[in-house]
N, C-alpha and C positions, 0 to 999 in steps of 0.2 A: 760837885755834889748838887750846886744849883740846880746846876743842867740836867741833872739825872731826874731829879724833882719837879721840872717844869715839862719830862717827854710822859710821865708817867700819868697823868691824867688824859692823855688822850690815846695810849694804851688802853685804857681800862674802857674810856669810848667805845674804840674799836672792837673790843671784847664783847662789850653790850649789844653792840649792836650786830655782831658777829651770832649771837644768843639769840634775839629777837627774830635773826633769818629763820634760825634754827626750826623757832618755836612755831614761826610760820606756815614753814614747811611743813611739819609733823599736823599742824593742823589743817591745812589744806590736804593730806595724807589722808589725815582720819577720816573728813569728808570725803574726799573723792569724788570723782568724775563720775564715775560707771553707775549707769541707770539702768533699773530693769522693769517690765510693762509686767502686771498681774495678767494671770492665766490665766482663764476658766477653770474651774475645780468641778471632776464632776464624778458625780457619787455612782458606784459604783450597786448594779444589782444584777440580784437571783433568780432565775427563772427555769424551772425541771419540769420536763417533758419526756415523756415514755416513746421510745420508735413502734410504729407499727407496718403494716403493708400498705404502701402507696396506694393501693386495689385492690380490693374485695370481692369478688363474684359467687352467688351461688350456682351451679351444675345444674338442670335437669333434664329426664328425657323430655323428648317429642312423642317418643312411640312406646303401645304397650308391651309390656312382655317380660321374660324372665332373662335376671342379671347373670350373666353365663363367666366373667371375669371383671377385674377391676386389678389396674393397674398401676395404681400407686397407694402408698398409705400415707397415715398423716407424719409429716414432716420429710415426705421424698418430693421430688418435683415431678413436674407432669414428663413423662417420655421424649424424645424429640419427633415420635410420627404424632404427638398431639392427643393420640387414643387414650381418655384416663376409663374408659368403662367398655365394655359388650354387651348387648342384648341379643338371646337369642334369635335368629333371623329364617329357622326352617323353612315357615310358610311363608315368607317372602320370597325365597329364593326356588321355591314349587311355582308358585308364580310367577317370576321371571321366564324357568324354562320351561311352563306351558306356554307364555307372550309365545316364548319361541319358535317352539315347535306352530304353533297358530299361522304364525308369520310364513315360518317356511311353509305351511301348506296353501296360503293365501297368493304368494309368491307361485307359488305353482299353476295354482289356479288364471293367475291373473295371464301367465305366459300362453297357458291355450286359447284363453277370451283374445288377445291378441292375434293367434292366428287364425281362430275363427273371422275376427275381424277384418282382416284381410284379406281372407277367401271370399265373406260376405260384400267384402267391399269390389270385388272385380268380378264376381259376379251380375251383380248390378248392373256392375257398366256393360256389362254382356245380356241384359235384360235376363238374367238366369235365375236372380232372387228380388225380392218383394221388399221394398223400402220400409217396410214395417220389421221383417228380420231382419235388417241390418240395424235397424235401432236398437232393435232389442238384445245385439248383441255388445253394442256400443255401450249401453247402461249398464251392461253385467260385468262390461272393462272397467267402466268406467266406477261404478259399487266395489270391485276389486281393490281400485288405487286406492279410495275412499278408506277402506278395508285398513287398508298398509299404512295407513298415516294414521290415522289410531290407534293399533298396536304401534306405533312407533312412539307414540305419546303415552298412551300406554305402559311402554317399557322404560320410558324415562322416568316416569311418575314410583316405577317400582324401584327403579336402582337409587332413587333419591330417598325413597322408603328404605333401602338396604346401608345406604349411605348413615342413615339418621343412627340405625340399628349397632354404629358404632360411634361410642358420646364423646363427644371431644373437647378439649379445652385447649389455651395458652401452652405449646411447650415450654418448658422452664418455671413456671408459675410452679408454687408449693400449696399442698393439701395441710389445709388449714380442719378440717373437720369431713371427715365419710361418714355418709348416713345408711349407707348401702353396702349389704355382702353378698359373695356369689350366692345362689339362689331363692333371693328375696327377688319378689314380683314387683315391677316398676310400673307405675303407671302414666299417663302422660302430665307435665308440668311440676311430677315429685323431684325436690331437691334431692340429689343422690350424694354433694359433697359442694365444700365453702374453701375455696382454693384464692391463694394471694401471691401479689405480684412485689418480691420481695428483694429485688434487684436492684431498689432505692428503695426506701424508709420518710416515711411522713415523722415529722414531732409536731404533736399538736400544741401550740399555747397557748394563754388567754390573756390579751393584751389592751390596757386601757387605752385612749387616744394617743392620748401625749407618747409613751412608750412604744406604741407603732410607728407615729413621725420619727421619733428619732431611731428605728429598726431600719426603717426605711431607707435612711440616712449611706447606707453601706451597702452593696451589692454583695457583697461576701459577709457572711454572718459565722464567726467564730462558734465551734460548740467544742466542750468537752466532753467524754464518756471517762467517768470515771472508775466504773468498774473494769474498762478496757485499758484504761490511763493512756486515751485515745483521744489527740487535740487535731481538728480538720474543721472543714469550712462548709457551710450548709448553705441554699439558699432560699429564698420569698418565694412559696409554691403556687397561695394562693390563701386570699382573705377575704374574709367573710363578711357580706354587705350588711347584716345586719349584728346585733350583738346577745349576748346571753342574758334573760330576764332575772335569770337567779344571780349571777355574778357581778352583771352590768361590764362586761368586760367583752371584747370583739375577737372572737374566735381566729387565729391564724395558723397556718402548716407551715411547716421548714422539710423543706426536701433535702437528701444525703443520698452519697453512692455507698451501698451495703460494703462493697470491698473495699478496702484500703490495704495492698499489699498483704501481708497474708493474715491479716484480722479482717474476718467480714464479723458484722455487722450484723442480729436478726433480730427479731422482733421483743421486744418489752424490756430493752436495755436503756436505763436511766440516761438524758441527757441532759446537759447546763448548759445555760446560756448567760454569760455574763455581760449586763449591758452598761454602759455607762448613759449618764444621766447627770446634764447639766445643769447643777443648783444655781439658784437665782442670788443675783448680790454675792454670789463668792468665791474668791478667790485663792490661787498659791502665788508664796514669793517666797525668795529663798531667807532663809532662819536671819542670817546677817541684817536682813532691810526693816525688822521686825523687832522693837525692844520695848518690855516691859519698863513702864515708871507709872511713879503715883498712881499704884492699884489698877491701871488699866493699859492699853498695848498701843504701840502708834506706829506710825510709818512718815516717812518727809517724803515731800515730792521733789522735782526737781526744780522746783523754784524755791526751796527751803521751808514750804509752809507743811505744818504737823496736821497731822489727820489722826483720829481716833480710830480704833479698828475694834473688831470680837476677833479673839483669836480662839478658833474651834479645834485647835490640837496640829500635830504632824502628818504629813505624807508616808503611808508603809516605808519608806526607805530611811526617811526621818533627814532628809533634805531639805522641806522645805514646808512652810508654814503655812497653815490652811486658816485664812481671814476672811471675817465678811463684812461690807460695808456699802450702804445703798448711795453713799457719794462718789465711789471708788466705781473707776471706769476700767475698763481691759484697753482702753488705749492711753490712759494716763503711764509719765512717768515718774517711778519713785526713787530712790537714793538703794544703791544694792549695799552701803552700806549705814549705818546710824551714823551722825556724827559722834564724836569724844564727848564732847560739852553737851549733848543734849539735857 
């Protein structure tokens, strides 16, 4: 019984201090090792832009006359020989085949001046004509070719005339507005139609500084259509060196390819652009490294020292905790979990 009495206190030692590991354990658990670094938190925006035609042109003729056909309407594309209009070409082409006919008889002409000129020419040498007719038949050859090269110039100058007399534009390009029906009189410089090149789509936005640097930022620019519930990739077309007086904002284009498999794409369909946008001082960590006490939020770093936080709510997913704090670094680490005892 002694005996039994005298192992029994260090039983209970051992128990204690068996407890003590325990308690240790569980506490070094609570704290934990595993550190996590704050993220940038970045807010998230809006930005709607209308598609329209990368190119605008308006049509007119060169030449006067009467519109004899027009071959496309508004919302066709232009043909692929180019021809969107005619203008009647009658007197142009009475013109040509008088050059013609001119020609050919100049041509004729010129062929006997030639053999005059030959016959004159060995006669001479036969002392049988007078050096004065041989000039004079030499200059009447020679006014002939003269002849032939200006009808030739002539004739180019008309067919360029005939050329004109059918108005052409971009094959593929679409009629955005005809101002012009068959037989209304066209005159030279009159717009006949406002045709666009709709085979990529401009979005216009209007972009302060800061939100073009970080546009910038991406070569590939996310857009949604939502009317098409149509998600693809846009890009930097072209920006504008100066900015809008009324807005104070800098004018920029997003270029897009109109097809996308078998949705295209045309003019005055709503597009989104969603940008993110890195707020200053704040950050995400995950909900674990973040615990409210005495009325305000804190976080431990990994050296055990408590930092005060704002906590501005959750992440969409409700993962992780949105703080902000102007002593809080993105390269600090903090404790991914609170200790027990805090």
């Amino acid at each position: 019984m002694t005996k039994t009495l005298h192992l029994y206190p260090n039983c209970f030692t051992i128990l204690v201090a068996m407890l003590l590991i325990c308690l240790l354990l569980q506490s070094d658990h609570s704290y934990g090792s595993e550190t996590v670094q704050p993220k940038p938190y970045f807010r998230g925006q809006l930005f709607t832009g209308f598609t329209k035609a990368r190119q605008t042109i308006e049509v007119s003729s060169e030449v006067v006359g009467k519109c004899t056909m027009v071959h496309a309407d508004i919302g066709n594309t232009i043909p692929p020989t180019g021809v969107l209009a005619e203008i009647e070409s009658t007197y142009v082409q009475l013109d040509i085949q008088a050059n013609r006919l001119e020609m050919e008889s100049v041509k004729r002409q010129l062929v006997t001046e030639k053999k005059m000129l030959h016959r004159y020419t060995t006669l001479l040498a036969k002392n049988s004509s007078t050096q004065a007719k041989l000039d004079e038949v030499t200059l009447s050859s020679d006014l002939h070719e003269i002849k032939i090269k200006t009808l030739t110039n002539q004739y180019r100058r008309l067919e360029e005339n005939l050329d004109r007399h059918a108005i052409e534009a971009p094959p593929g390009w679409t009629m955005i507005e005809r101002m012009v029906e068959p037989g209304e009189y066209i005159r030279p410089g009159e717009p006949i139609a406002r045709i666009g090149d709709f085979s990529k789509l401009i979005i216009p936005l209007a972009l302060s500084f800061n939100e073009l640097q970080n546009l910038q930022k991406n070569l590939d620019v996310d857009l949604y259509f939502p009317d098409l519930d149509l998600q693809t990739t846009a890009h930097i077309h072209r920006v504008s060196p100066t900015f809008s007086e009324t807005t104070k904002k800098i004018p920029v284009d997003l270029i897009v390819d109109a097809k996308h498999g078998d949705t295209i794409i045309r003019g005055g369909v709503r597009a989104e652009l969603h940008l993110k946008k890195p707020k200053k001082d704040t950050y995400t960590l995950p909900l674990p490294a973040v615990i409210n006490r005495y009325g305000a939020y804190w976080i431990v770093k990994e050296n055990g020292d408590r930092m005060k936080v704002l906590f501005l709510g959750t992440t969409e997913n409700g993962a992780s905790a949105i703080i902000s704090s102007k002593e809080l670094k993105g390269g600090d680490s903090v404790l991914a979990v609170i200790p027990g005892e805090f």
